[in-house]
MARFI-188105 format. One record per residue: x, y, z of N, C-alpha, C in turn; residue in three letters. Coordinates in steps of 0.001 Angstrom, whole numbers, plus 500000, padded with zeros to 6 digits. Example, Ala and Ser with C-alpha at 12.3 -4.5 7.8 and 13.67 -1.06 7.14 Angstrom:
513190494310507800512300495500507800513200496700507800ALA 512850497750507080513670498940507140512900500030507870SER 
This chain:
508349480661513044507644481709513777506147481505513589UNK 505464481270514800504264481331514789503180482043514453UNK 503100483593514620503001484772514507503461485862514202UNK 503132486769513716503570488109513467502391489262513030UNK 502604490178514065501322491470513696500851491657512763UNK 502241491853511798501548492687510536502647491895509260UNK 501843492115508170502302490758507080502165491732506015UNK 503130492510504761502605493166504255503368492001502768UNK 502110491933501884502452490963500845502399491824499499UNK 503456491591498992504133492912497742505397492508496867UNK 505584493472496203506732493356495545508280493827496009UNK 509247493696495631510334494216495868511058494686494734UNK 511074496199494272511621496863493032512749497807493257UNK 513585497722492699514538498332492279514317499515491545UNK 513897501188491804513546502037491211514512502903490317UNK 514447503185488859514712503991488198514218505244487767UNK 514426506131488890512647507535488363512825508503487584UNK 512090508470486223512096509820485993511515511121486118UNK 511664512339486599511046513053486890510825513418485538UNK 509168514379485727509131514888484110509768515972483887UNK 510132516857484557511463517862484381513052517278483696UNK 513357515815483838513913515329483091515073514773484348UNK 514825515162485896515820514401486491515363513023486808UNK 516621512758487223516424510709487852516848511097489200UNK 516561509328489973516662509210490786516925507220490146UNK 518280506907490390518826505701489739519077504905491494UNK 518429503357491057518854502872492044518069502622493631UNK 516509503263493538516119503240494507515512502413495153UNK 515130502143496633514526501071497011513212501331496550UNK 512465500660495993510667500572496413510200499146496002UNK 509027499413495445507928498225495334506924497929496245UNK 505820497574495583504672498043496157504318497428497752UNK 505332496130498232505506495897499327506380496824500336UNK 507172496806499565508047497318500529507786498994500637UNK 507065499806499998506375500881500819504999500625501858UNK 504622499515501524503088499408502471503807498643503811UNK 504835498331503884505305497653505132506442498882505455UNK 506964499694504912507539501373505015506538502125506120UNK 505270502049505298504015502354506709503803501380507646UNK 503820500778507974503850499844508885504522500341509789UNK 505810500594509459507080500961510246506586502343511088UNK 506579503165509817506608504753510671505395504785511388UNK 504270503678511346503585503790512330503627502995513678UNK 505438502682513763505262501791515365505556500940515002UNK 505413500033513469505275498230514147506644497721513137UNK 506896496269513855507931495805512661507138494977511774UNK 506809494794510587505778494061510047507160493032509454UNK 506301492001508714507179491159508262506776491634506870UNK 507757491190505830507405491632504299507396490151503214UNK 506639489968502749506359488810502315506478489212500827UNK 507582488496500346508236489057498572509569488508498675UNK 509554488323496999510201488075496211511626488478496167UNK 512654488637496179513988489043495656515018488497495453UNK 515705489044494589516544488527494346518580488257494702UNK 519088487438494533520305487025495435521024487870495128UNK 521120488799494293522273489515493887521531491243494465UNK 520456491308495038520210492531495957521178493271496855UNK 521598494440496345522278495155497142522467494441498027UNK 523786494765498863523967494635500536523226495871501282UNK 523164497113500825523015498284501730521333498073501770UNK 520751497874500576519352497271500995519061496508501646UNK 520008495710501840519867494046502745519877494185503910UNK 520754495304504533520811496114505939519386496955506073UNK 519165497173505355517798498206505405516575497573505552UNK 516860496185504720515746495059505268515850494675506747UNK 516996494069507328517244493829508591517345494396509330UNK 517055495825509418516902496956510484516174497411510333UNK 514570497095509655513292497830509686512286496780509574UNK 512521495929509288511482494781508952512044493125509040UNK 510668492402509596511277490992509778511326490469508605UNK 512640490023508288512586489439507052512377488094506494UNK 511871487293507221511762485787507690510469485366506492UNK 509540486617505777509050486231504758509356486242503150UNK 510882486825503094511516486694502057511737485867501320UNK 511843485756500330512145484037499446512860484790498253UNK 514243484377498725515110484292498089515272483412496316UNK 515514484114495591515350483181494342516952483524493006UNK 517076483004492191518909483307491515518442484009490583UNK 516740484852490603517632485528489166517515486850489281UNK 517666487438488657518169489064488889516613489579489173UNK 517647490334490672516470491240491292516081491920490345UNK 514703492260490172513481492963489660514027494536489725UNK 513913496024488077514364496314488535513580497420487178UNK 513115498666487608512214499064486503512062500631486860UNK 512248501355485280511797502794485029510484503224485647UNK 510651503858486248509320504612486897509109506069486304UNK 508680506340485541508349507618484342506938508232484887UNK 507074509890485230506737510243485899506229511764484441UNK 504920512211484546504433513007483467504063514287484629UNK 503704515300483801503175516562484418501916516028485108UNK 501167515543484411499979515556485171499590514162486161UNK 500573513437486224500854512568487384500842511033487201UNK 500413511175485777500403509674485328501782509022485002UNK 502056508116485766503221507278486111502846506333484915UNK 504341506290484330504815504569483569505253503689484164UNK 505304502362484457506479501531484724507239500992483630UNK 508041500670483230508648499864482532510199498627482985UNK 509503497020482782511069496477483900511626496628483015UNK 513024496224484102514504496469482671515066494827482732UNK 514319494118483635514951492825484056513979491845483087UNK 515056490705482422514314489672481949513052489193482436UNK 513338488817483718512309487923484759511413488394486021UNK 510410489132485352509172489990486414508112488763486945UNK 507965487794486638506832487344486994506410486677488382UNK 507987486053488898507811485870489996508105487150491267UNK 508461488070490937508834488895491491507466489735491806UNK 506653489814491170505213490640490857504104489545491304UNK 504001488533491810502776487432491602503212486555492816UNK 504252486162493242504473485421494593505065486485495614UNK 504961486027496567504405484595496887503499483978497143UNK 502900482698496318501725482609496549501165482314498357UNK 499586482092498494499225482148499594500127480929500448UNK 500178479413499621500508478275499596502085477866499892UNK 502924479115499758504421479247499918504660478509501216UNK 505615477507501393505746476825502561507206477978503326UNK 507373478651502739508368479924503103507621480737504143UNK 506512481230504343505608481873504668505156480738505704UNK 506315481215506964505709480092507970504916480699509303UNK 504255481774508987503368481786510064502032481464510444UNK 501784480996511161500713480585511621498998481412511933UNK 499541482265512039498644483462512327499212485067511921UNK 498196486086511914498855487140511602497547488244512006UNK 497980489082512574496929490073513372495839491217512129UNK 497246491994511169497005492864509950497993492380508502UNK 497102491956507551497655491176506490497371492175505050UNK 498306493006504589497866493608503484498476492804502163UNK 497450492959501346497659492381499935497604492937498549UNK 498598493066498254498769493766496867498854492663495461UNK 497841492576494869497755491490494296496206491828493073UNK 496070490952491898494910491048491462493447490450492235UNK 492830490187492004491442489843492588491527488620492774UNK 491962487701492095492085486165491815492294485436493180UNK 493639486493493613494717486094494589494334485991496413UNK 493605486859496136492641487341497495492052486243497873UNK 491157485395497985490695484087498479491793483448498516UNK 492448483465498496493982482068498717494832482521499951UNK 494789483759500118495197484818501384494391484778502331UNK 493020484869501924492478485089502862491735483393503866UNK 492053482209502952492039480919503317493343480716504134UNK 494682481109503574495410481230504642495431481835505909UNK 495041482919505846494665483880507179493617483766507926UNK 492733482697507840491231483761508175490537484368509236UNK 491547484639510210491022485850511220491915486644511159UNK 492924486716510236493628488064510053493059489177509113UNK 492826490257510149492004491972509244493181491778507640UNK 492357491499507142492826491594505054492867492704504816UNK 493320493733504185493658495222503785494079494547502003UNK 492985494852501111493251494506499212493802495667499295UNK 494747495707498787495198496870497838494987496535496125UNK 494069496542495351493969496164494306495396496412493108UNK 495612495680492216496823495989491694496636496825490729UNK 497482497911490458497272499304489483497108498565487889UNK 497749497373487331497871497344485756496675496604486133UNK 495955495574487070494294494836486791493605495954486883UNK 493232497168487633492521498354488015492651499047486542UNK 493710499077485553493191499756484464492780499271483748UNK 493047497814483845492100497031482719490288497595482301UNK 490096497987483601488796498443483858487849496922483915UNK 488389496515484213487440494970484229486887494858485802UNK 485519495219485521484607495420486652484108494189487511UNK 483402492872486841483269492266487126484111491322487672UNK 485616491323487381486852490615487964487014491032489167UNK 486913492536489523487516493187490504485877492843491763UNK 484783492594491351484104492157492555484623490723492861UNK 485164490089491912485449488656493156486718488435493980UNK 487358489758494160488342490060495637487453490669496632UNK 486170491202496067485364491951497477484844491051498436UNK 484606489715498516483986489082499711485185488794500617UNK 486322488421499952487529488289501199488246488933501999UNK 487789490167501427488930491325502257487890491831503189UNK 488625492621504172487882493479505263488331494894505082UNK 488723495061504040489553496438503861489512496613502354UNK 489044497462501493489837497787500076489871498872499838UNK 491328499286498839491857500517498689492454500452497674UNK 491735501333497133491968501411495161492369502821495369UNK 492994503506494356493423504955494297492360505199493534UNK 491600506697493363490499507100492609490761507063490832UNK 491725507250490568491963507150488733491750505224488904UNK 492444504782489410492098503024489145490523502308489640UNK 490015503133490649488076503326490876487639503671489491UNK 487980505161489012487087505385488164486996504615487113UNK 488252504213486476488324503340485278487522501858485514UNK 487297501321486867486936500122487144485123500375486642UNK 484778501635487552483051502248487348482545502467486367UNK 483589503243485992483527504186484617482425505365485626UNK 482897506114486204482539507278486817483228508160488105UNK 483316508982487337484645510429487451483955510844489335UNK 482985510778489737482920511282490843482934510141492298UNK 484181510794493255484882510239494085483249509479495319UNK 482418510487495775481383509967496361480552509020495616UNK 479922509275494978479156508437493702480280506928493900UNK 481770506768493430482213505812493645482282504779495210UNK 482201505502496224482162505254497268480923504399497362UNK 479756504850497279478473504466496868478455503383496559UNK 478893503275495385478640502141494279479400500856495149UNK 481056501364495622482081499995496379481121498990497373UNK 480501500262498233479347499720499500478531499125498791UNK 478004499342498312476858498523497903477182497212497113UNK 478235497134496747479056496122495927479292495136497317UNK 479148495469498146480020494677499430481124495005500642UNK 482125496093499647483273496238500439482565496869502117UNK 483130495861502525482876496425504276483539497665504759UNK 484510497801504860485945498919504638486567499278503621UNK 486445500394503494486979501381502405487691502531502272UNK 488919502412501677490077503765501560489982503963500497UNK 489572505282499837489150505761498483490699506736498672UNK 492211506467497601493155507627497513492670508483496846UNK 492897509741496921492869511005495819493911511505496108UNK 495252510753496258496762511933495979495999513089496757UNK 496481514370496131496714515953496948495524516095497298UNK 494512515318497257492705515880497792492848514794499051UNK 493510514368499203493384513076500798492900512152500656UNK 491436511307500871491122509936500932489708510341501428UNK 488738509213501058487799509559501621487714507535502197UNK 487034507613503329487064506387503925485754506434504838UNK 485054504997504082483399504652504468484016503312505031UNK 482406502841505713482223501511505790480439501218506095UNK 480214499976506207478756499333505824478067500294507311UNK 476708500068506650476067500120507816476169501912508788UNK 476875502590507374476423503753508126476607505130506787UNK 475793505877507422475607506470506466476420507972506036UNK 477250507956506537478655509322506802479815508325506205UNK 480179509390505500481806509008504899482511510049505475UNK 484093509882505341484571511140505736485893511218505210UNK 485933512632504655487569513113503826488374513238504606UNK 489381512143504134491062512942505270491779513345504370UNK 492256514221504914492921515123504295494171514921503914UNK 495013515022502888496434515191502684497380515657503495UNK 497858515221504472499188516168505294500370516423504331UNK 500431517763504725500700519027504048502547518795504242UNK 503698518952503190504889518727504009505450519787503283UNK 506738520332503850507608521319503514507806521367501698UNK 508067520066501249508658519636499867508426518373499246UNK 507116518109498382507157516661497958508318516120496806UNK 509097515903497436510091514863496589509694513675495408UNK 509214513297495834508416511662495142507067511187495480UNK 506568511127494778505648510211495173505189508983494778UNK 506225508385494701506531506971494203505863506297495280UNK 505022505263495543504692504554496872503953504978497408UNK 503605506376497507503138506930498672501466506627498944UNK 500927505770498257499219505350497909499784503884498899UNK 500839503268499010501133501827499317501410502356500512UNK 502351503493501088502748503535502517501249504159503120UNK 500174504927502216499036505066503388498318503729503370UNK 498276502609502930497940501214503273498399500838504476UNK 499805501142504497500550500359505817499685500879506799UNK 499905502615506824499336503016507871497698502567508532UNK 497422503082507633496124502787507856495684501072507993UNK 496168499911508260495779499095508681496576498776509842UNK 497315499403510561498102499749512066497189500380512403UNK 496293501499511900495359502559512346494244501563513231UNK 493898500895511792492536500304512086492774498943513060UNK 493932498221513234494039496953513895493977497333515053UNK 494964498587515217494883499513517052493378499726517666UNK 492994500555516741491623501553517135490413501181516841UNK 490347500630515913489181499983515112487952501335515253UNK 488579502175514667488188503209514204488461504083513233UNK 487356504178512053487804504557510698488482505578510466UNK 488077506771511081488935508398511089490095508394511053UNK 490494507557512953491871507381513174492817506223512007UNK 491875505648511428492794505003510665493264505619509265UNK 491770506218508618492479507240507580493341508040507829UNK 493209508781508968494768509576509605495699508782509340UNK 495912507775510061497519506922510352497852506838508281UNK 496896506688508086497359506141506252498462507336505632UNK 497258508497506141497451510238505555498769510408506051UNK 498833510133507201500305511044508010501275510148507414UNK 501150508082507112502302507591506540503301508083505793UNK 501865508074504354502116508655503161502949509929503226UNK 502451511123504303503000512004504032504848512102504151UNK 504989511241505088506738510566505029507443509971503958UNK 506169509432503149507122508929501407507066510139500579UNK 505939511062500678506319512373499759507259513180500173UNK 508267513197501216509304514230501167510802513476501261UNK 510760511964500690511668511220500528512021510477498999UNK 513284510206498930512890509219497483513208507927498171UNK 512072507350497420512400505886497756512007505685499073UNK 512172504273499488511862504063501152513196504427501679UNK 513309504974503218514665505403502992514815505140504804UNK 516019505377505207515520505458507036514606505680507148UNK 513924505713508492513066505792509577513742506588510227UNK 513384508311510361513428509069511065513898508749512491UNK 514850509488513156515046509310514812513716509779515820UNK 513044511018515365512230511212516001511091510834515304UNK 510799509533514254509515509427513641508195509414514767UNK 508187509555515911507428509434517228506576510305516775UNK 507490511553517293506847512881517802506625513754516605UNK 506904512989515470506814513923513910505346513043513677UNK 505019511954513994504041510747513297503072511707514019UNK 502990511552515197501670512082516560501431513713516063UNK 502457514489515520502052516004515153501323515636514543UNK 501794515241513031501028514988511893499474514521512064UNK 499665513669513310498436512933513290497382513754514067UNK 497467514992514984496791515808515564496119517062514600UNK 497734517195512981497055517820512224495858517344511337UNK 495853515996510949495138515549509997493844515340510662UNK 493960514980512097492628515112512249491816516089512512UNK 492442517202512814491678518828512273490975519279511185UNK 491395518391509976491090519245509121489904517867508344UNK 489761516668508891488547515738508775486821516394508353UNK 486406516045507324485296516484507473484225515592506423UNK 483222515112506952482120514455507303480867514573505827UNK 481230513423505230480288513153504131478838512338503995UNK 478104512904503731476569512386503966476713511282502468UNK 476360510412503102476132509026501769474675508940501467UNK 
């Protein structure tokens, strides 16, 4: 295959969750690919998913791969699918812990260089990966819109100077605000915004979970908060920072307009918080995506940089 729209490059995990009330949720689909290509989906597109897994993967997942996503960037490998505690605290700070011998290829390939990874071109390419990894993606791609998703265990390292040498390759980066601040070392969400721009990042999705996102870019001097869409019952929020990635680079490849793209991220996400795990695709995800997306942009509002 020559092409394909959208390329979302990630992991494939097997979720064990604990809630901090003390329930589970045993057995679930996620990983940090396969929710950012989850958004992809509920926003319209079939993306391809570029990851790791393993041969002994469910069948009912295997159907769930082949009826939501092209799976033609998979690379199959013999040892036990990847497969890890997700520990969940009052105040929102998540553990991981794997339960599987063998994380490394599962978390780190595929590299850019994978002769598995046979496309030729690619329209929206998100990357979940450390800083390192980003120039090797983006030499493979290079007129495909890059969307970094920086990786959560390099982002706490707090290692500042590592994390600027993924900023010249991407056209997109999106750190969640606890993995910003630790990188800055400074607690305020604008102030960080500030600092990314001037660092380089051209495009920028700042997460704040239940406060929404705030999303800048060069060359102008307004940022602007989107807001959290609001849902009946948040279930999980396992993923849900990875499915507003998906969205929001469907947003921005369509429109090439920042608002509408923080919307598409906001409204994704808001489909992984009232689910566990990645799960169907709604029958009417249409006309539920387009509400959402008429609400979020109501409630948009406009930051002086």
């Amino acid at each position: 295959m020559s092409h394909t729209d959208f390329l979302a490059i990630g992991s494939v995990i097997i979720d064990d969750i604990v809630y901090p009330d003390g329930r589970t949720s045993m057995g679930v689909l996620g990983g940090g690919g396969t929710h950012t290509a989850y958004g992809m989906v509920l926003s319209g597109e079939t993306p391809s998913l570029g990851a790791v897994v393993g041969r002994d993967l469910p069948e009912n997942i295997r159907a769930r791969f082949e009826n939501d996503f092209d799976t033609s960037g998979l690379i199959w490998v013999d040892h036990e699918q990847l497969r890890g505690w997700q520990i969940f605290e009052w105040n929102g700070k998540r553990s991981e812990i794997f339960r599987s011998e063998v994380s490394h290829p599962f978390l780190f390939e595929p590299y850019a260089d994978n002769p598995h990874i046979t496309y030729t071109s690619v329209t929206g390419l998100t990357v979940l990966r450390d800083p390192q990894y980003i120039e090797s993606w983006r030499n493979r791609f290079p007129m495909a819109t890059l969307l970094w998703e920086p990786d959560r265990g390099y982002m706490m390292t707090g290692d500042y100077e590592g994390f600027l040498v993924g900023i010249p390759y991407a056209d997109i980066v999106s750190p969640n605000l606890l993995e910003a601040q630790t990188v800055y070392r400074i607690k305020d969400a604008v102030e960080i915004v500030r600092r990314m721009l001037a660092d380089g990042v051209r495009v920028m999705a700042l997460r704040m979970g239940e406060k929404g996102s705030i999303v800048a870019q060069q060359g102008s001097s307004t940022a602007y908060q989107i807001p959290a869409v609001a849902v009946s019952e948040i279930v999980d929020q396992t993923g849900a920072g990875n499915t507003y990635c998906g969205g929001f680079i469907v947003g921005w490849c369509r429109h090439h307009d920042l608002v509408t793209a923080g919307c598409y991220g906001a409204v994704a996400a808001s489909f992984a918080l009232e689910t566990i795990g990645v799960t169907d695709i709604p029958t009417d995800v249409i006309s539920i995506f387009t509400n959402r997306l008429n609400i979020a942009r109501q409630g948009v509002k406009e930051i002086p940089l």
